[in-house]
Legacy VTK file of the C-alpha trace (Angstrom):
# vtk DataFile Version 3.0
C-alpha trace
ASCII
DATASET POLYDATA
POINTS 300 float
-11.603 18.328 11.094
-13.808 15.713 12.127
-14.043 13.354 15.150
-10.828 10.695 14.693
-12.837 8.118 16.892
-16.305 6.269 15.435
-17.439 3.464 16.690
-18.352 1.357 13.742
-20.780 -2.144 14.237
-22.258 -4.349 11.685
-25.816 -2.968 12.718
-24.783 0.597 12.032
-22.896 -0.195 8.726
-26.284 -2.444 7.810
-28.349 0.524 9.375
-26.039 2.979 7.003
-27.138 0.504 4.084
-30.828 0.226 4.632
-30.826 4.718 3.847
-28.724 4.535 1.148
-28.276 1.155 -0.723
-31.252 -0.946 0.874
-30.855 -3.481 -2.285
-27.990 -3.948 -0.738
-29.051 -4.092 3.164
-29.822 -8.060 3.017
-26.288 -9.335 2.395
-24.250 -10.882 5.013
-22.235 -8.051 6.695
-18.966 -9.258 8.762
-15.987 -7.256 9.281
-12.584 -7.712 8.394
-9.839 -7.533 10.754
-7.129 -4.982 10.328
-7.351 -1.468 8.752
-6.174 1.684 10.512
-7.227 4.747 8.277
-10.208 3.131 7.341
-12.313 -0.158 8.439
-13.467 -3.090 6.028
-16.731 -4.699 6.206
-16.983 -7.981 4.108
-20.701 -7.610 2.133
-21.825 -10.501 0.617
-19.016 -12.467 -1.538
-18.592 -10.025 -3.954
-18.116 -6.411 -2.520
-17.076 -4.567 0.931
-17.867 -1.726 2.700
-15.231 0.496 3.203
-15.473 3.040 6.274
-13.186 6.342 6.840
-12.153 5.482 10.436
-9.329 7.374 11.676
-8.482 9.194 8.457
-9.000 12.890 9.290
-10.112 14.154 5.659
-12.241 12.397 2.893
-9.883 13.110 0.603
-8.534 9.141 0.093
-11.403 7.574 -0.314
-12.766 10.372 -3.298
-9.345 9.360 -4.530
-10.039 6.189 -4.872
-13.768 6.996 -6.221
-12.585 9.133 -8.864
-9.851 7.110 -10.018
-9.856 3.472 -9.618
-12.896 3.195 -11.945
-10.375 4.258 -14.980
-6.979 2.338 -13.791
-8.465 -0.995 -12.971
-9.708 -2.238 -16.782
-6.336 -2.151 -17.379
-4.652 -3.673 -14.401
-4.041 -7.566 -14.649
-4.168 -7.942 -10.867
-7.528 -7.370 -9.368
-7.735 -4.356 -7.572
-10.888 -2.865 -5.309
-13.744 -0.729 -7.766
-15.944 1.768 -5.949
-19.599 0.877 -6.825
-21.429 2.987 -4.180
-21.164 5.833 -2.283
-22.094 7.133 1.054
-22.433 10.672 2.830
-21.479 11.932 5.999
-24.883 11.823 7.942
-25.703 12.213 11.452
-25.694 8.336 11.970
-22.352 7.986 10.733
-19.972 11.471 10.346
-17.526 10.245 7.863
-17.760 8.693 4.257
-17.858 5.277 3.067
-17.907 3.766 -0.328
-18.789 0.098 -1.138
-16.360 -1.530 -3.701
-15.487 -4.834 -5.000
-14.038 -7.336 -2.749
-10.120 -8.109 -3.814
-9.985 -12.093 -2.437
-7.254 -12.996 -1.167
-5.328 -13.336 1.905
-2.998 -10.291 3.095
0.100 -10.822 2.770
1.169 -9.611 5.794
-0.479 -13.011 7.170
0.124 -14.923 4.542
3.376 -16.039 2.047
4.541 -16.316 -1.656
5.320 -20.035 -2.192
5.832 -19.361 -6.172
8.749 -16.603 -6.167
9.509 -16.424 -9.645
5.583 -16.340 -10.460
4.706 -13.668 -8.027
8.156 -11.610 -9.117
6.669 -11.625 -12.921
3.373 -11.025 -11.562
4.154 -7.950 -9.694
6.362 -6.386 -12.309
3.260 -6.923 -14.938
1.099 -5.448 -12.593
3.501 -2.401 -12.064
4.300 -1.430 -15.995
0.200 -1.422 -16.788
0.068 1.053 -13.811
3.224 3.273 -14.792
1.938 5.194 -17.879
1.533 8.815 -17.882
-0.880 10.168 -15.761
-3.103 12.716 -17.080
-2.574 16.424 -15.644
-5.606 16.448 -13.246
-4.247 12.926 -11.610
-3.067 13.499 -7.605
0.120 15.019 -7.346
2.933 13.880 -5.502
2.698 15.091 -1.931
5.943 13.013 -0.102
4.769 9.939 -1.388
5.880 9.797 -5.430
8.457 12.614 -4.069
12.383 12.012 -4.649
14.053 10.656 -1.528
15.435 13.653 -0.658
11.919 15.097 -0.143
11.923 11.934 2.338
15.006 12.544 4.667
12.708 13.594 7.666
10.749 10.682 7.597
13.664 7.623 7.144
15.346 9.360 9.891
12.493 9.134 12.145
12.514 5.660 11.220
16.196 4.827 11.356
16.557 6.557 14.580
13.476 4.380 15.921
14.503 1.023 15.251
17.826 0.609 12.921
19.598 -2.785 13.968
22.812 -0.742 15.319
25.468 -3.344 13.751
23.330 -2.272 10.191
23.455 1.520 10.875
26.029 2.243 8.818
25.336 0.098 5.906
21.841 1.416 6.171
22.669 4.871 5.680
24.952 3.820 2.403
21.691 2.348 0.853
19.712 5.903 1.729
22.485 7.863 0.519
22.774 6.393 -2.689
18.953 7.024 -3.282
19.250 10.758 -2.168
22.186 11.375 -4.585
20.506 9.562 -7.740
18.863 12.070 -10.288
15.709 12.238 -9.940
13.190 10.731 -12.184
13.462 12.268 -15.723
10.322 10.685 -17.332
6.885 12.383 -17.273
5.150 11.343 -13.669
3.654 8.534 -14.345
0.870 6.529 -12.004
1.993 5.644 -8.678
-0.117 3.572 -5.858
2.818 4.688 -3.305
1.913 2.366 -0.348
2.938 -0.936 -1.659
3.696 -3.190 1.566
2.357 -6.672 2.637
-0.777 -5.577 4.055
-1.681 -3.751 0.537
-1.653 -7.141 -1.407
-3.183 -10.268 -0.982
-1.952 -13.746 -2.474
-3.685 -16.848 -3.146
-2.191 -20.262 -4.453
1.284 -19.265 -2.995
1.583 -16.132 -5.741
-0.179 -12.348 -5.774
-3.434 -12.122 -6.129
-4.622 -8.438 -6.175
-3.233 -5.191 -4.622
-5.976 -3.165 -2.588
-5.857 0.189 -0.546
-5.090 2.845 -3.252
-5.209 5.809 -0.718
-1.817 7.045 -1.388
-2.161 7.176 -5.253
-0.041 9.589 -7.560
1.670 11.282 -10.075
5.066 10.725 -9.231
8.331 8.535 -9.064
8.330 4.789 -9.961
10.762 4.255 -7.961
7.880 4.448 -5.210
6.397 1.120 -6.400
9.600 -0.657 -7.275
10.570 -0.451 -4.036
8.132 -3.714 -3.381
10.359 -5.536 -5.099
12.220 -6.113 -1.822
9.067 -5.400 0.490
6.560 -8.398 -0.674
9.003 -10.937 -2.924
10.769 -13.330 -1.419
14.676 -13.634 -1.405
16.084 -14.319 -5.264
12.615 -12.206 -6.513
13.973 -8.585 -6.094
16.480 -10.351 -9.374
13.499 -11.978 -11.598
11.258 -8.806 -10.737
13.725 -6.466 -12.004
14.344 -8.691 -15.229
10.520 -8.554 -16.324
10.190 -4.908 -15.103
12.284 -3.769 -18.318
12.045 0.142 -17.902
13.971 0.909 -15.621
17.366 2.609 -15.150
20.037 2.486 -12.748
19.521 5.501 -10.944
15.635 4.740 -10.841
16.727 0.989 -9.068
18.862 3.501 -6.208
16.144 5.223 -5.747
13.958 2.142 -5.568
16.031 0.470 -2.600
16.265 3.364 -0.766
12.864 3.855 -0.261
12.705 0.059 0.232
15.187 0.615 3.403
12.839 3.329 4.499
9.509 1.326 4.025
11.491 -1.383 6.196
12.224 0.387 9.139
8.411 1.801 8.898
6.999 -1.823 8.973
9.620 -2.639 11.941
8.787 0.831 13.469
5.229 -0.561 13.456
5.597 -3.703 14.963
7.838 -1.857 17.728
4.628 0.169 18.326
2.809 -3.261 18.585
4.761 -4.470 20.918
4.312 -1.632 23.087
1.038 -1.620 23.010
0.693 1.833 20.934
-2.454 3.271 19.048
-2.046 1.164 14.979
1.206 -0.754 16.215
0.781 -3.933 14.449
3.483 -6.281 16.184
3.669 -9.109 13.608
5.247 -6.387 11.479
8.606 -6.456 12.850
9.678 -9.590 11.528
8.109 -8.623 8.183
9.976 -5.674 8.213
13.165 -7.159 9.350
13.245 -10.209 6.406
12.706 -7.048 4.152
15.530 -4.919 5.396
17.776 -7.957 4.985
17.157 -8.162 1.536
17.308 -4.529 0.665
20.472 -4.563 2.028
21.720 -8.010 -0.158
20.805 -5.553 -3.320
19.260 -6.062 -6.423
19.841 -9.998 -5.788
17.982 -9.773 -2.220
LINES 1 301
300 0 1 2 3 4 5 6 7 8 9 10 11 12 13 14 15 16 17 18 19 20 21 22 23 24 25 26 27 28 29 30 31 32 33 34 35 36 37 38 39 40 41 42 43 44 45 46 47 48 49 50 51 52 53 54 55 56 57 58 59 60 61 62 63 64 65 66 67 68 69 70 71 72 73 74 75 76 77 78 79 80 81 82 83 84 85 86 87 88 89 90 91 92 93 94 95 96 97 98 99 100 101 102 103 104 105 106 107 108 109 110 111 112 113 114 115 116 117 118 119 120 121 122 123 124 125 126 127 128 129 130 131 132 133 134 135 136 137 138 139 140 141 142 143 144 145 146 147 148 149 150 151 152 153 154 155 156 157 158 159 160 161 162 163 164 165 166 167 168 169 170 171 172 173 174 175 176 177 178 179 180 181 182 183 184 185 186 187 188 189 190 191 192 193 194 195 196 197 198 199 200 201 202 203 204 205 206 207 208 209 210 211 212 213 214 215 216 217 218 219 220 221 222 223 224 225 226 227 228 229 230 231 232 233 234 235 236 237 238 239 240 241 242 243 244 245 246 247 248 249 250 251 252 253 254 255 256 257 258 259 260 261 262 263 264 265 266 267 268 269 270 271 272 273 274 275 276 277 278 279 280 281 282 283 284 285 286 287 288 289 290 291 292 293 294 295 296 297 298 299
Protein backbone atom coordinates (compact mmCIF):
# COMPACT_ATOMS: atom_id res chain seq x y z
CA UNK A 1 0.00 0.00 0.00
CA UNK A 2 1.25 3.25 -0.80
CA UNK A 3 1.50 6.62 1.02
CA UNK A 4 -2.45 8.01 1.27
CA UNK A 5 -0.99 11.66 1.57
CA UNK A 6 0.86 13.52 -1.70
CA UNK A 7 1.18 16.77 -1.90
CA UNK A 8 0.24 17.64 -5.41
CA UNK A 9 1.18 21.51 -7.02
CA UNK A 10 0.83 22.76 -10.47
CA UNK A 11 4.77 22.81 -10.73
CA UNK A 12 5.01 19.14 -9.87
CA UNK A 13 2.03 18.04 -12.11
CA UNK A 14 3.84 20.45 -14.99
CA UNK A 15 7.26 18.97 -13.71
CA UNK A 16 5.44 15.29 -14.05
CA UNK A 17 4.53 16.53 -17.73
CA UNK A 18 7.81 17.88 -18.93
CA UNK A 19 9.27 13.60 -18.34
CA UNK A 20 6.53 12.16 -19.79
CA UNK A 21 4.27 14.27 -22.15
CA UNK A 22 6.56 17.48 -22.66
CA UNK A 23 4.25 18.33 -25.91
CA UNK A 24 2.07 18.69 -23.48
CA UNK A 25 4.16 20.66 -20.63
CA UNK A 26 3.28 24.28 -22.21
CA UNK A 27 -0.48 24.31 -21.57
CA UNK A 28 -2.02 26.26 -18.88
CA UNK A 29 -2.17 23.97 -15.78
CA UNK A 30 -4.82 25.10 -12.93
CA UNK A 31 -6.49 22.84 -10.64
CA UNK A 32 -9.90 22.07 -10.06
CA UNK A 33 -11.48 22.23 -6.80
CA UNK A 34 -13.00 19.16 -5.28
CA UNK A 35 -11.97 15.47 -5.73
CA UNK A 36 -11.24 13.13 -2.83
CA UNK A 37 -9.86 9.77 -4.34
CA UNK A 38 -8.17 11.52 -6.89
CA UNK A 39 -7.25 15.37 -7.78
CA UNK A 40 -8.12 17.24 -11.17
CA UNK A 41 -5.83 19.51 -12.88
CA UNK A 42 -7.52 21.60 -15.71
CA UNK A 43 -4.76 21.35 -18.90
CA UNK A 44 -5.36 23.55 -21.50
CA UNK A 45 -9.23 23.73 -22.68
CA UNK A 46 -9.43 20.49 -23.88
CA UNK A 47 -8.02 17.78 -21.43
CA UNK A 48 -7.14 17.32 -17.51
CA UNK A 49 -4.81 15.73 -15.54
CA UNK A 50 -6.10 13.35 -13.34
CA UNK A 51 -3.96 12.42 -10.10
CA UNK A 52 -4.52 9.20 -7.70
CA UNK A 53 -4.62 11.18 -4.41
CA UNK A 54 -5.96 9.35 -1.60
CA UNK A 55 -7.02 6.23 -3.48
CA UNK A 56 -4.90 3.43 -1.95
CA UNK A 57 -4.59 1.10 -5.19
CA UNK A 58 -4.27 2.02 -8.97
CA UNK A 59 -6.77 -0.10 -9.71
CA UNK A 60 -9.62 2.87 -10.68
CA UNK A 61 -7.84 4.76 -12.71
CA UNK A 62 -6.53 1.40 -15.07
CA UNK A 63 -10.28 0.98 -14.94
CA UNK A 64 -10.99 3.80 -16.42
CA UNK A 65 -7.86 3.42 -18.96
CA UNK A 66 -8.90 0.18 -20.11
CA UNK A 67 -12.41 0.84 -20.49
CA UNK A 68 -13.67 4.21 -21.17
CA UNK A 69 -11.86 4.22 -24.56
CA UNK A 70 -14.60 1.44 -25.77
CA UNK A 71 -17.91 2.81 -23.82
CA UNK A 72 -17.63 6.44 -24.70
CA UNK A 73 -18.22 6.27 -28.85
CA UNK A 74 -21.30 5.15 -27.88
CA UNK A 75 -22.41 7.31 -25.03
CA UNK A 76 -24.50 10.49 -26.07
CA UNK A 77 -23.35 12.40 -22.99
CA UNK A 78 -19.74 13.30 -23.00
CA UNK A 79 -17.85 11.43 -20.70
CA UNK A 80 -13.83 11.79 -19.71
CA UNK A 81 -11.30 9.59 -22.44
CA UNK A 82 -7.87 8.66 -21.14
CA UNK A 83 -5.30 9.95 -23.71
CA UNK A 84 -2.08 9.61 -21.65
CA UNK A 85 -0.63 7.81 -19.10
CA UNK A 86 1.72 8.25 -16.28
CA UNK A 87 3.92 5.94 -13.91
CA UNK A 88 4.56 5.90 -10.43
CA UNK A 89 8.09 7.60 -10.26
CA UNK A 90 10.05 8.89 -7.50
CA UNK A 91 8.73 12.51 -8.14
CA UNK A 92 5.30 11.52 -7.86
CA UNK A 93 4.44 7.73 -6.18
CA UNK A 94 1.06 7.21 -7.60
CA UNK A 95 -0.45 7.16 -11.23
CA UNK A 96 -2.04 9.71 -13.25
CA UNK A 97 -3.64 9.66 -16.60
CA UNK A 98 -4.52 12.77 -18.71
CA UNK A 99 -8.06 12.58 -20.32
CA UNK A 100 -10.48 14.75 -21.98
CA UNK A 101 -11.99 17.53 -20.13
CA UNK A 102 -16.02 16.84 -19.57
CA UNK A 103 -17.23 20.88 -19.45
CA UNK A 104 -19.55 21.55 -17.43
CA UNK A 105 -20.39 22.65 -14.07
CA UNK A 106 -20.88 19.90 -11.18
CA UNK A 107 -23.88 19.49 -10.27
CA UNK A 108 -23.40 19.41 -6.88
CA UNK A 109 -22.83 23.36 -7.37
CA UNK A 110 -24.91 23.83 -9.90
CA UNK A 111 -28.95 23.02 -10.94
CA UNK A 112 -31.23 21.47 -13.69
CA UNK A 113 -33.49 24.34 -14.86
CA UNK A 114 -34.92 22.00 -17.86
CA UNK A 115 -36.41 18.88 -15.82
CA UNK A 116 -38.09 17.12 -18.42
CA UNK A 117 -34.90 17.64 -20.79
CA UNK A 118 -32.36 16.49 -18.34
CA UNK A 119 -34.92 13.41 -17.20
CA UNK A 120 -34.82 12.22 -21.11
CA UNK A 121 -31.30 13.03 -21.20
CA UNK A 122 -30.23 10.90 -18.40
CA UNK A 123 -32.37 7.93 -19.24
CA UNK A 124 -30.70 8.07 -22.99
CA UNK A 125 -27.53 8.24 -21.50
CA UNK A 126 -28.29 5.20 -19.15
CA UNK A 127 -29.85 2.55 -21.90
CA UNK A 128 -26.53 3.19 -24.35
CA UNK A 129 -24.54 2.26 -21.16
CA UNK A 130 -26.75 -0.85 -20.01
CA UNK A 131 -25.86 -3.50 -22.67
CA UNK A 132 -24.13 -6.59 -21.83
CA UNK A 133 -20.86 -6.34 -20.68
CA UNK A 134 -18.37 -8.60 -22.05
CA UNK A 135 -16.96 -11.40 -19.55
CA UNK A 136 -13.57 -9.72 -18.80
CA UNK A 137 -15.58 -6.27 -17.80
CA UNK A 138 -15.13 -5.42 -13.70
CA UNK A 139 -17.24 -7.41 -11.67
CA UNK A 140 -19.54 -6.33 -9.20
CA UNK A 141 -17.76 -5.88 -5.90
CA UNK A 142 -20.80 -4.07 -3.51
CA UNK A 143 -21.35 -1.61 -5.98
CA UNK A 144 -23.64 -3.40 -9.01
CA UNK A 145 -24.38 -5.94 -5.94
CA UNK A 146 -28.21 -6.58 -4.91
CA UNK A 147 -29.20 -4.51 -1.89
CA UNK A 148 -28.99 -7.12 0.29
CA UNK A 149 -25.22 -7.34 -0.38
CA UNK A 150 -25.65 -3.54 0.86
CA UNK A 151 -27.37 -3.86 4.36
CA UNK A 152 -24.03 -3.02 6.23
CA UNK A 153 -23.45 -0.01 4.51
CA UNK A 154 -27.29 1.80 4.52
CA UNK A 155 -27.23 1.00 8.09
CA UNK A 156 -24.13 2.80 8.72
CA UNK A 157 -25.76 5.47 6.96
CA UNK A 158 -29.24 5.39 8.44
CA UNK A 159 -27.88 5.10 11.84
CA UNK A 160 -25.61 8.29 11.05
CA UNK A 161 -27.99 10.73 9.97
CA UNK A 162 -31.77 9.36 9.30
CA UNK A 163 -34.28 12.35 10.00
CA UNK A 164 -35.87 10.34 13.12
CA UNK A 165 -39.66 11.36 12.20
CA UNK A 166 -38.51 9.47 8.52
CA UNK A 167 -36.96 6.38 10.23
CA UNK A 168 -39.57 4.29 9.78
CA UNK A 169 -40.70 5.15 6.38
CA UNK A 170 -37.07 4.93 5.47
CA UNK A 171 -36.63 1.49 6.38
CA UNK A 172 -40.05 0.53 4.26
CA UNK A 173 -38.26 1.97 1.11
CA UNK A 174 -34.91 -0.33 2.01
CA UNK A 175 -36.95 -3.21 2.72
CA UNK A 176 -38.77 -3.30 -0.32
CA UNK A 177 -35.39 -3.19 -2.30
CA UNK A 178 -33.88 -6.09 -0.17
CA UNK A 179 -36.96 -8.32 -0.80
CA UNK A 180 -37.18 -7.62 -4.74
CA UNK A 181 -35.59 -10.48 -6.93
CA UNK A 182 -32.67 -9.73 -7.94
CA UNK A 183 -31.76 -8.72 -11.38
CA UNK A 184 -32.52 -11.59 -13.86
CA UNK A 185 -30.90 -10.11 -17.04
CA UNK A 186 -27.24 -10.76 -18.00
CA UNK A 187 -25.00 -7.96 -15.95
CA UNK A 188 -24.98 -5.40 -17.97
CA UNK A 189 -22.58 -2.02 -17.72
CA UNK A 190 -22.86 -0.14 -14.64
CA UNK A 191 -20.92 3.34 -13.72
CA UNK A 192 -22.25 2.70 -9.95
CA UNK A 193 -21.42 6.17 -8.46
CA UNK A 194 -23.98 8.30 -10.06
CA UNK A 195 -24.49 11.42 -7.61
CA UNK A 196 -24.31 15.25 -8.25
CA UNK A 197 -20.72 15.61 -8.08
CA UNK A 198 -20.34 12.78 -10.97
CA UNK A 199 -22.27 14.96 -13.58
CA UNK A 200 -21.99 18.25 -14.75
CA UNK A 201 -24.86 20.41 -16.48
CA UNK A 202 -24.74 23.29 -18.67
CA UNK A 203 -27.75 25.40 -20.11
CA UNK A 204 -29.93 24.29 -17.08
CA UNK A 205 -29.86 20.34 -18.42
CA UNK A 206 -26.90 17.41 -18.14
CA UNK A 207 -24.09 17.84 -19.79
CA UNK A 208 -21.67 14.86 -19.31
CA UNK A 209 -21.16 12.30 -16.46
CA UNK A 210 -17.36 12.00 -15.34
CA UNK A 211 -15.55 9.85 -12.59
CA UNK A 212 -16.06 6.23 -13.83
CA UNK A 213 -14.03 4.68 -10.88
CA UNK A 214 -16.72 2.51 -9.64
CA UNK A 215 -17.58 0.90 -13.07
CA UNK A 216 -19.23 -2.68 -13.45
CA UNK A 217 -20.87 -5.61 -14.39
CA UNK A 218 -23.77 -5.58 -12.36
CA UNK A 219 -27.39 -4.36 -11.42
CA UNK A 220 -29.10 -1.42 -13.24
CA UNK A 221 -30.79 -0.71 -10.63
CA UNK A 222 -27.34 0.93 -9.46
CA UNK A 223 -27.69 3.73 -12.06
CA UNK A 224 -31.43 4.17 -11.92
CA UNK A 225 -31.18 5.08 -8.67
CA UNK A 226 -30.10 8.81 -10.08
CA UNK A 227 -33.27 9.18 -11.10
CA UNK A 228 -34.08 10.58 -7.65
CA UNK A 229 -30.34 11.65 -6.83
CA UNK A 230 -29.66 14.41 -9.75
CA UNK A 231 -33.46 15.15 -11.34
CA UNK A 232 -35.43 17.45 -9.96
CA UNK A 233 -38.94 16.80 -8.35
CA UNK A 234 -41.64 15.49 -11.24
CA UNK A 235 -38.21 13.94 -13.21
CA UNK A 236 -37.88 10.60 -11.25
CA UNK A 237 -41.76 10.22 -13.47
CA UNK A 238 -40.49 11.45 -17.12
CA UNK A 239 -37.06 9.54 -16.46
CA UNK A 240 -38.71 6.37 -15.83
CA UNK A 241 -41.11 6.87 -18.95
CA UNK A 242 -38.07 7.21 -21.50
CA UNK A 243 -36.02 4.58 -19.57
CA UNK A 244 -38.41 1.76 -21.10
CA UNK A 245 -36.59 -1.46 -19.75
CA UNK A 246 -37.26 -1.66 -16.75
CA UNK A 247 -39.41 -3.77 -14.40
CA UNK A 248 -41.03 -3.32 -11.22
CA UNK A 249 -38.87 -5.11 -9.05
CA UNK A 250 -35.75 -3.48 -10.86
CA UNK A 251 -37.57 0.29 -9.92
CA UNK A 252 -37.57 -1.26 -5.84
CA UNK A 253 -34.41 -1.94 -6.13
CA UNK A 254 -33.62 1.37 -7.79
CA UNK A 255 -35.13 3.56 -4.82
CA UNK A 256 -33.66 1.70 -2.33
CA UNK A 257 -30.35 2.29 -3.23
CA UNK A 258 -31.51 5.87 -3.95
CA UNK A 259 -32.46 6.09 0.00
CA UNK A 260 -29.04 4.70 0.69
CA UNK A 261 -27.05 7.07 -1.72
CA UNK A 262 -29.13 9.87 0.24
CA UNK A 263 -28.17 9.34 3.57
CA UNK A 264 -24.39 8.90 2.12
CA UNK A 265 -24.52 12.46 0.55
CA UNK A 266 -26.18 13.77 4.00
CA UNK A 267 -23.65 11.53 5.92
CA UNK A 268 -21.09 13.60 3.98
CA UNK A 269 -22.13 16.90 4.55
CA UNK A 270 -22.51 15.87 8.41
CA UNK A 271 -18.76 15.09 8.10
CA UNK A 272 -18.40 18.65 6.58
CA UNK A 273 -19.83 20.21 9.08
CA UNK A 274 -17.68 18.70 11.54
CA UNK A 275 -14.85 19.44 10.07
CA UNK A 276 -13.89 15.63 9.11
CA UNK A 277 -11.19 14.34 6.54
CA UNK A 278 -13.63 14.44 2.63
CA UNK A 279 -16.80 15.86 4.56
CA UNK A 280 -18.19 18.04 1.97
CA UNK A 281 -20.89 20.17 3.96
CA UNK A 282 -22.94 21.57 1.04
CA UNK A 283 -23.94 17.92 0.66
CA UNK A 284 -26.46 17.74 3.27
CA UNK A 285 -29.00 19.71 1.72
CA UNK A 286 -28.32 17.86 -1.56
CA UNK A 287 -28.81 14.83 0.10
CA UNK A 288 -31.79 15.85 2.04
CA UNK A 289 -33.95 17.31 -1.31
CA UNK A 290 -32.98 13.73 -2.58
CA UNK A 291 -34.24 11.70 0.30
CA UNK A 292 -37.48 13.67 0.06
CA UNK A 293 -38.10 12.59 -3.22
CA UNK A 294 -37.12 8.99 -2.88
CA UNK A 295 -39.46 8.83 -0.35
CA UNK A 296 -42.54 10.67 -2.65
CA UNK A 297 -41.80 7.44 -5.07
CA UNK A 298 -41.62 6.98 -8.54
CA UNK A 299 -43.43 10.57 -8.85
CA UNK A 300 -40.61 12.27 -6.53
Amino acid sequence: MIDAEVDVSEDLVRALLRERHPDLAGLPVREVEGGWGNQMWRLGDELAVRMQRMDTSPDLQLKERRWLPVLAPRLPLPVPVPLRHGAPSERFPKIWTVMTWVDGTPLDLGSITRGDHAAEALAAFLEALHVEAPADAPAAEGVGAHPEDCSDGFEHFFQAVAPAELAGVIRDVWGEAVAAPPWEGPPVWVHGDLHPANVVVADGTLAGVIDFGALCAGDPAWDLAAAWLLLPAGGTARFFESYTRVDEATVRRARGLAAMKSLFLMSMGRNGDLGLPGGKPHWGPVGRDALDRVLKGVGG
